[in-house]
GUVO-170435 format. One record per residue (C-alpha): residue in three letters; residue number from 1; x, y, z. Coordinates in steps of 0.02 Angstrom, whole numbers, m for minus. Example, Ala and Ser with C-alpha at 12.3 -4.5 7.8 and 13.67 -1.06 7.14 Angstrom:
ala;1;615;m225;390
ser;2;684;m53;357
This chain:
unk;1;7226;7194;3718
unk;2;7245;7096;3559
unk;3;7124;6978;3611
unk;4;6978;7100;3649
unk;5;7008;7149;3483
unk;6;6993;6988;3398
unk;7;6834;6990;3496
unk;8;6768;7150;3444
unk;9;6803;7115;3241
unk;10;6734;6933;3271
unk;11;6555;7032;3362
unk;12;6565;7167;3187
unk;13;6595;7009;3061
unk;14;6459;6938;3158
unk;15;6338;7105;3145
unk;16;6385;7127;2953
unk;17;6342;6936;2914
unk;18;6156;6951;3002
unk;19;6144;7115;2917
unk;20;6186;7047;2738
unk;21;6076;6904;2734
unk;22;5927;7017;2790
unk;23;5957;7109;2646
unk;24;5981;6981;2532
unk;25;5820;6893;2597
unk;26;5725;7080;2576
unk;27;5803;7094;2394
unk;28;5740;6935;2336
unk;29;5589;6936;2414
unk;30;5549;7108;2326
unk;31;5611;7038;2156
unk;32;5494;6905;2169
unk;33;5336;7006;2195
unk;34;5371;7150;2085
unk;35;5369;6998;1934
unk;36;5204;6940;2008
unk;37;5083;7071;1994
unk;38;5017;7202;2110
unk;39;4920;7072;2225
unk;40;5060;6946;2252
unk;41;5154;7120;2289
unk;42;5056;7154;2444
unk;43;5077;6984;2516
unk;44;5247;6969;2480
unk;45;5270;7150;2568
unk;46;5189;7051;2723
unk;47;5306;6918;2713
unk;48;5436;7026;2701
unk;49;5399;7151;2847
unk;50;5383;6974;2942
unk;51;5547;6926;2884
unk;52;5621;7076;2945
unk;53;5547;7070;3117
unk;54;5618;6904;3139
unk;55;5799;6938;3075
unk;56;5807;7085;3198
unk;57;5737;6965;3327
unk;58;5855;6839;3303
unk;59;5992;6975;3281
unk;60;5958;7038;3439
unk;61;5956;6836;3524
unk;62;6128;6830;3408
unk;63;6202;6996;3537
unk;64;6138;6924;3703
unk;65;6221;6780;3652
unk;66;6386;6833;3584
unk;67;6384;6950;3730
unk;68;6379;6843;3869
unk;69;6475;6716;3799
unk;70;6639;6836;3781
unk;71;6599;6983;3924
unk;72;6522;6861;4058
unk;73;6652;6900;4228
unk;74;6666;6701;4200
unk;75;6681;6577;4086
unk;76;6507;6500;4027
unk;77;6454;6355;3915
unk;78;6396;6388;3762
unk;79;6274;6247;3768
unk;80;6217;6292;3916
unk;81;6173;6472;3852
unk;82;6093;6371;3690
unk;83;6000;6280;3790
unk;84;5933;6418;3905
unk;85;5891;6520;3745
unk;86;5770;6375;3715
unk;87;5703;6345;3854
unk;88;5660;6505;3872
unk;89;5564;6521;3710
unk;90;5455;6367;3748
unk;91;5423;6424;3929
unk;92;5361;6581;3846
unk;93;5207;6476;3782
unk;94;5156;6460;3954
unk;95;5090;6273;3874
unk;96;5178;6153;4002
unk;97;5150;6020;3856
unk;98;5285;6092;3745
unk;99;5467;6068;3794
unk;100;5628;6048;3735
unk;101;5715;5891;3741
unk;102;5920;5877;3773
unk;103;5987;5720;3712
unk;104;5955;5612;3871
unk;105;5762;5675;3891
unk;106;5737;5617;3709
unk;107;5784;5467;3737
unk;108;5671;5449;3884
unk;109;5527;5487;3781
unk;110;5561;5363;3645
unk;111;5597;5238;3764
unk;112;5424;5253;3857
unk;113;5336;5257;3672
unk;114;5426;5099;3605
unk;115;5531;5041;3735
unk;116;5559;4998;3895
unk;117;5659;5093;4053
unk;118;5683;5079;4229
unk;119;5586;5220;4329
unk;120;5438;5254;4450
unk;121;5293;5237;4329
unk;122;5200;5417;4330
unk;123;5165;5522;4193
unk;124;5202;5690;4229
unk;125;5184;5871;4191
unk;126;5227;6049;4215
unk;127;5096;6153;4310
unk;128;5166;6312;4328
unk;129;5316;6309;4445
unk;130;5252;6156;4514
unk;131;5272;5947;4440
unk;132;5111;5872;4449
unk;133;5068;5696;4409
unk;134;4946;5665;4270
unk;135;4928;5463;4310
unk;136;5031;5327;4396
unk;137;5060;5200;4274
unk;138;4950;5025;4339
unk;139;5056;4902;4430
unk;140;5216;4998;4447
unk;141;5298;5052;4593
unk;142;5206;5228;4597
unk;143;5029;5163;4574
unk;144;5085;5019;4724
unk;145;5151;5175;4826
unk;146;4970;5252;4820
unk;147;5014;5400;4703
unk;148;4878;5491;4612
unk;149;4819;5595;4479
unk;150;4863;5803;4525
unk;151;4992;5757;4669
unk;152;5113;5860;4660
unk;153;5299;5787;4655
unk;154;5374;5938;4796
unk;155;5547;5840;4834
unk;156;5650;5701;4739
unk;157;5778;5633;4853
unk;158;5746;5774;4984
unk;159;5792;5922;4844
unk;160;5641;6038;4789
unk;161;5588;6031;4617
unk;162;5537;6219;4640
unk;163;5656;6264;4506
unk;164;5666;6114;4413
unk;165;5631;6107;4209
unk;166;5480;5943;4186
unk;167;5645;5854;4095
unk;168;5742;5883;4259
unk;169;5612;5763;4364
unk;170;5587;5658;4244
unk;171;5782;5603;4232
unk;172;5785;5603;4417
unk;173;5657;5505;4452
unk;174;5715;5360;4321
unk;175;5880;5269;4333
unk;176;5941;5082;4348
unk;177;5810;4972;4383
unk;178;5807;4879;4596
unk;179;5880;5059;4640
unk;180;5789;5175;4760
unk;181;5718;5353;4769
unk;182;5622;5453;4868
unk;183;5478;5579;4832
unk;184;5388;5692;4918
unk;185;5208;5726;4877
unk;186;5085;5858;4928
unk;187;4877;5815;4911
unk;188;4749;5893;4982
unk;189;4875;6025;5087
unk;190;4972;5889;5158
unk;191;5135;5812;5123
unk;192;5221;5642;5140
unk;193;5360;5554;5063
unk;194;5345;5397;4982
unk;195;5537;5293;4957
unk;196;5517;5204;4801
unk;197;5619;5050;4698
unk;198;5646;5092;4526
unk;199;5563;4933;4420
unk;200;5586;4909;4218
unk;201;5413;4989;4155
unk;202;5322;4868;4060
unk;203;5324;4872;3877
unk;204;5160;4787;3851
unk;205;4989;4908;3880
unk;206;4866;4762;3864
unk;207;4823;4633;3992
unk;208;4661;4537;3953
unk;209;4561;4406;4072
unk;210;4391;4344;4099
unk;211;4271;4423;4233
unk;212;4180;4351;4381
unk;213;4050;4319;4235
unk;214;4146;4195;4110
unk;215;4061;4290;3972
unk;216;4139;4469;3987
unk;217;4304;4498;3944
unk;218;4410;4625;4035
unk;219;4542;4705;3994
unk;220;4662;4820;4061
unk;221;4757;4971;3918
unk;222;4890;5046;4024
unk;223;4945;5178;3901
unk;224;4951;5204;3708
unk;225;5115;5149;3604
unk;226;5172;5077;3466
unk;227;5100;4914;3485
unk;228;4935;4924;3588
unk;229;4818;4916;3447
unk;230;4903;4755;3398
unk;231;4889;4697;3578
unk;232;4726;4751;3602
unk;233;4651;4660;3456
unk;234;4759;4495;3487
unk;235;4687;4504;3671
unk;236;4510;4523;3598
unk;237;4534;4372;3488
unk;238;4607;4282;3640
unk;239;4449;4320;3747
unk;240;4333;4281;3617
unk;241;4431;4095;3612
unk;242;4377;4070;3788
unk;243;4195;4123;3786
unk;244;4191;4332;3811
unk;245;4028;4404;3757
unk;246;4047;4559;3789
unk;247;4209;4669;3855
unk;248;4254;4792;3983
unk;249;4402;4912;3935
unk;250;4478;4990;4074
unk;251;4591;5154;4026
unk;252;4588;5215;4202
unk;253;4753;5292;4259
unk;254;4795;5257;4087
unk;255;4896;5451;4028
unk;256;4872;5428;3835
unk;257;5019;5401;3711
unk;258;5010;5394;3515
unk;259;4870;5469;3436
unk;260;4882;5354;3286
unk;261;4843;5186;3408
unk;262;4697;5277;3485
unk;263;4619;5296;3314
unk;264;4654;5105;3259
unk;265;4581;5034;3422
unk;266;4433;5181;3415
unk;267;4394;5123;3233
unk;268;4376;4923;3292
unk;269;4208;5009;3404
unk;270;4140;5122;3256
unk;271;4036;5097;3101
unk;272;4134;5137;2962
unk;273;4129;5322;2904
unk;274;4064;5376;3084
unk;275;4193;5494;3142
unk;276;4312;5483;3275
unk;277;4402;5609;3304
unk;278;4412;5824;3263
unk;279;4591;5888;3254
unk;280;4617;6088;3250
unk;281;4772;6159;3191
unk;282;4801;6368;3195
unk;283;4677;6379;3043
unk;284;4555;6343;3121
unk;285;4508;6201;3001
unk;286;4468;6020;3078
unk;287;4522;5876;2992
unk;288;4393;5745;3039
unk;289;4467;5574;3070
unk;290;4304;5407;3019
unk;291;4317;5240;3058
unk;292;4381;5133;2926
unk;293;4475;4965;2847
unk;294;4649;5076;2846
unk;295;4611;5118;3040
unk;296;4593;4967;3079
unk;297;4639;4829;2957
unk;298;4443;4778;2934
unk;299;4454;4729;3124
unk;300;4288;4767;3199
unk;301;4191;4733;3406
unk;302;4022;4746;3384
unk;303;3992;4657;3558
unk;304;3910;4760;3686
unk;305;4074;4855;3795
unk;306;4086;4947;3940
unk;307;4235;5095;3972
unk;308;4303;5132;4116
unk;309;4377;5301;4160
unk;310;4437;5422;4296
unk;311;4558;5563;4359
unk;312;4691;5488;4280
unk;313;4610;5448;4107
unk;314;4709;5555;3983
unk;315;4737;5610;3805
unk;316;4735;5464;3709
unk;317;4630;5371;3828
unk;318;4526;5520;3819
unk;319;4507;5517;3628
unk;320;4455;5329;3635
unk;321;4320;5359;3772
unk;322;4237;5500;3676
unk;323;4243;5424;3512
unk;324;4135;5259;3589
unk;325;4050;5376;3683
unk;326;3992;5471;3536
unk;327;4010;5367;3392
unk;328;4030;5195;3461
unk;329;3875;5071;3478
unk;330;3793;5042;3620
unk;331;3951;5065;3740
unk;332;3930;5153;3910
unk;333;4070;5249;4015
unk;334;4084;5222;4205
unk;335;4212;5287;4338
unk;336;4233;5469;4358
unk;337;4262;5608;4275
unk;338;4449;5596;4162
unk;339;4570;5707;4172
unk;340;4558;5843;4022
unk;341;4700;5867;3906
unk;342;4621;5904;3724
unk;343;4776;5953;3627
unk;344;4884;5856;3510
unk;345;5096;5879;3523
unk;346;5233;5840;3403
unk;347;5423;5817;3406
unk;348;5535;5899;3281
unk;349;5690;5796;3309
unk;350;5880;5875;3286
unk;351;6054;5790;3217
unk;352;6117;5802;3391
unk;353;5967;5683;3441
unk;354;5893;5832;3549
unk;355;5702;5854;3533
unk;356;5573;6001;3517
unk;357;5376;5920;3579
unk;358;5283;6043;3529
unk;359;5068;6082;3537
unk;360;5029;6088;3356
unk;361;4845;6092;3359
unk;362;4692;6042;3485
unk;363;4572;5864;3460
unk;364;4378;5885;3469
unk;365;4274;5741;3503
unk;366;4145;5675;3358
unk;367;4034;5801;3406
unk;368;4159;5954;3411
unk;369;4163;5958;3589
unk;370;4319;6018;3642
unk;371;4368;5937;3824
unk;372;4519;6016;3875
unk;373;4530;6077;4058
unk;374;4340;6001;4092
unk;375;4367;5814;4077
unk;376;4220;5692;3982
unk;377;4088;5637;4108
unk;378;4032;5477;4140
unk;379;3876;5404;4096
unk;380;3868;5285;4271
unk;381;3971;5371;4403
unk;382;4043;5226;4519
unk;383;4225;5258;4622
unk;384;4339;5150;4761
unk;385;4274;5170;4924
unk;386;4349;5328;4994
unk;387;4481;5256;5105
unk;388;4568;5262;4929
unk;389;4595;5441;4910
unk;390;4669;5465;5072
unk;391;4833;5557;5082
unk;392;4965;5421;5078
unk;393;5056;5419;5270
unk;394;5241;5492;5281
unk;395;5353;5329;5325
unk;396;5505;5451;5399
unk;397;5416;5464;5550
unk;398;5354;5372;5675
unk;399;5162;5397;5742
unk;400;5115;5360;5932
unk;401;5014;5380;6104
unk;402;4982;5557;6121
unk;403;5021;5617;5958
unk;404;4888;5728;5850
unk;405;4887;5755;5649
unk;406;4809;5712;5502
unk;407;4921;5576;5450
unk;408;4862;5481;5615
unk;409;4679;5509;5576
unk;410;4714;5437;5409
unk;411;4796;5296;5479
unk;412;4637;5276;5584
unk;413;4529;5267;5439
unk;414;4633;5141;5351
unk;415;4612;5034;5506
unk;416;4416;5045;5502
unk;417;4416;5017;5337
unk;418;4513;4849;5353
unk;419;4398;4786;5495
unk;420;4483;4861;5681
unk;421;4378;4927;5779
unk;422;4395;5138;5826
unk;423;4293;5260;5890
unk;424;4426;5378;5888
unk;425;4456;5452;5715
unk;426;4507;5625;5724
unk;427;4678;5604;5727
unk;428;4726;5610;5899
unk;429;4831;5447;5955
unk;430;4708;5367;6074
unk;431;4715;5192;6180
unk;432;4590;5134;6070
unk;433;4714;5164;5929
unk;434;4858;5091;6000
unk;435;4782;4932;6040
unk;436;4709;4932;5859
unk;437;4887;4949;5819
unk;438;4937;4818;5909
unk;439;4823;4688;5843
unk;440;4854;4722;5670
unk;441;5029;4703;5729
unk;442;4988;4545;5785
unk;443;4887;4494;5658
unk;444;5037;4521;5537
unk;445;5167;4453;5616
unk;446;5249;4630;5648
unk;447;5360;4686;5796
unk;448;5207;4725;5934
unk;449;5242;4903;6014
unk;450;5092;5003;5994
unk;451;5187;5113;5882
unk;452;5148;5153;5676
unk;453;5328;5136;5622
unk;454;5379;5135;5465
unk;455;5339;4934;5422
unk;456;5144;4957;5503
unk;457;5120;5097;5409
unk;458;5190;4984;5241
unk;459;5075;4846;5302
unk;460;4921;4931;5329
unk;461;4948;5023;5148
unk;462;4966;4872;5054
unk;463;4821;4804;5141
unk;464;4712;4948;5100
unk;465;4773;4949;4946
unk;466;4700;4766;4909
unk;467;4555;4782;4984
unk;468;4519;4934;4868
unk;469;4578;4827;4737
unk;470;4432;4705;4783
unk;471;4311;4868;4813
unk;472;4293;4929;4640
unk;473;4140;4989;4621
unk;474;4173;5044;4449
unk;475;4202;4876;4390
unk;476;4083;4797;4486
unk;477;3946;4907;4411
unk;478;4009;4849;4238
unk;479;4007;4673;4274
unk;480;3826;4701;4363
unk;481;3778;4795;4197
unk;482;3842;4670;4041
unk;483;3767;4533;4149
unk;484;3584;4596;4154
């Protein structure tokens, strides 16, 4: 008994304390205008009317709170109820781009801006109740796997992410590097489950070569972090050294990053005072971003360039496309159309090293165009064959004689593509498709039984996947285009 009553004048002090600094803020507030004059009166009568909206708001959080932290039939965490309090605010915004960050999903996200972690390699993001995946990192383990742009993640390690928070999947999904996990995917209507090894993420975004033609430079900017800028114009300089006359930068699959690194390595494409870049805050008012010597440390590529985009192409990688699109000279996108995210988030970072991202305003291209939800166009549209967009094959099962789905007719494609011959490709498990079976089988130095087990399925991916590699049209146009 005395303890519900300890309970019930701790709740009252509680009441009385909210109660007395609403006041307080009211009485000073008021004090304040009536000194100012009549106009500063009516703002400050705004101001306060907002004031006291919020108190009784957060009054009202402060009774849920209090309320099921002492009456709940069971004991409960308060951090979990902080944390669910939260949550639930940001998932009021409907914007699956704000989030809050406990102390382990902050660290994530600085370690993937500056640093470097063991995981699958896909940028992610919260559509609705579902995780999608905005862009499988080049040359990690989910780009080798076949992952795309807008699969959705449906299982990790067998459990539904139906219910899971974005931070949840995230967490999951990374861990020690050389240890495994599993995901299931859903494209197109279908689903299949890819097992994956968990590799260290690369820290470096910029890999630069020469082409076919000695006299383009290509190169390769994975995503957008602190350094790339740097990288990009050391790789530049590098390419030059060896005779590139031109340059092909490829941001495909490449999710975006740091705003501030998009601008530098925009800047080294545009005149000086051109602009770049619109950003919108809840004015209303852009601030226009120009090229210029503080961008990009005088820095400048005036040789003719080439961008290369697609589904996966987002954000900051975005923001760089449009601004050479626009304001850039004489530079040309080709691929496909990018992905569409126009808005610009920041983190507001707490002593317990716990993290609010938040949207704080939306970006406009040069011209004002905003490109959220719509993508940018290319100028040259040019794509991998379509073998590439087929729905990666489920490796827990086993595919053979007799057998009819869409995973087989998939598989049957794949096999055309690398050269077997098949009549058959509507998915029913022919004769014809066993014996292709069995000479790739025998071409590969694999167990011969006529069967797609799980290491002929492997096989024939990786296969596909290099030939692709070696079909890119997109490229190929690029290199067909600089060299005319």
């Amino acid at each position: 008994m005395e303890k519900e009553k300890q309970k019930e004048r701790k709740l009252k002090r509680v009441f009385l304390q909210k109660k007395y600094n609403l006041l307080t803020t009211v009485l000073v507030a008021l004090c304040v205008a009536l000194l100012s004059g009549g106009g500063v009166f009516w703002l400050m009568d705004r101001q306060v009317k907002g004031l006291e909206s919020a108190n009784q708001a957060m009054g009202k959080i402060n009774t849920v709170y209090n309320a099921l932290y002492y009456n709940y039939y069971k004991d409960v965490s308060q951090q979990k109820l902080v944390d669910g309090a939260l949550n639930g605010m940001v998932e009021a915004l409907g914007d699956p781009f704000t989030e809050y960050m406990n102390k382990t999903e902050s660290q994530e996200l600085n370690d993937s801006i500056s640093g470097s972690f063991g995981g699958i390699g896909a940028q992610v993001q919260k559509s609705g109740s579902k995780i999608k995946i905005m862009s499988p990192i080049a040359g990690t383990p989910a780009a080798k796997a076949g992952l795309k742009a807008n699969d959705v993640i449906v299982k990790i390690d067998g459990r539904s992410t139906k219910d899971y928070s974005l931070n949840k999947a995230v967490s999951l999904m990374r861990g020690k590097v050389g240890t495994k996990v599993s995901v299931t995917i859903e494209r197109n209507g279908t689903t299949f489950t890819k097992t994956l090894t968990r590799a260290k993420i690369p820290v470096k975004t910029v890999e630069g070569k020469l082409a076919t033609n000695k006299q383009i430079g290509y190169i390769q900017v994975t995503s957008f972090s602190e350094n790339t800028a740097k990288e990009f114009k050391q790789t530049v300089q590098s390419l030059r050294k060896k005779g590139a006359k031109s340059f092909i930068i490829d941001v495909r699959n490449n999710p975006g990053g740091l705003m501030d690194q998009a601008l530098a390595m925009s800047s080294m494409f545009v005149e000086n005072g051109k602009p770049i870049l619109q950003v919108v805050g809840r004015d209303g008012k852009p601030t226009i971003y120009k090229a210029s010597n503080e961008l990009d440390d005088g820095f400048k590529v005036k040789e003719k360039a080439i961008v290369l985009i697609n589904g996966g192409s987002a954000s900051a990688s975005e923001i760089f496309a449009a601004a050479l699109k626009q304001s850039g000279n004489n530079v040309t996108l080709i691929g496909t159309k990018s992905y569409g995210k126009g808005t610009v988030q920041n983190t507001l970072p707490f002593k317990d090293k716990t993290e609010l991202k938040l949207t704080i305003a939306k970006w406009l291209t040069p011209d004002g165009t905003w490109i959220h939800k719509k993508g940018i166009k290319p100028d040259v549209k040019a794509d991998y064959p379509d073998v590439a967009y087929l729905t990666a094959i489920d490796t827990t099962k086993t595919y053979q004689a007799g057998q009819n789905s869409k995973q087989i007719k998939n598989l049957q494609q794949m096999l055309v593509f690398l050269g077997y011959d098949l009549d058959e490709k509507s998915g029913y498990f022919n004769e014809q498709t066993k014996q292709a079976i069995e000479k790739y089988q025998t071409d590969n130095g694999l167990t011969v039984n006529g069967t797609a087990d799980k290491a002929t399925v492997e096989s024939i991916e990786t296969k596909v996947a290099q030939k692709v590699t070696e079909s890119d049209n997109a490229y190929q146009k690029a290199v067909e285009k600089l060299s005319e």
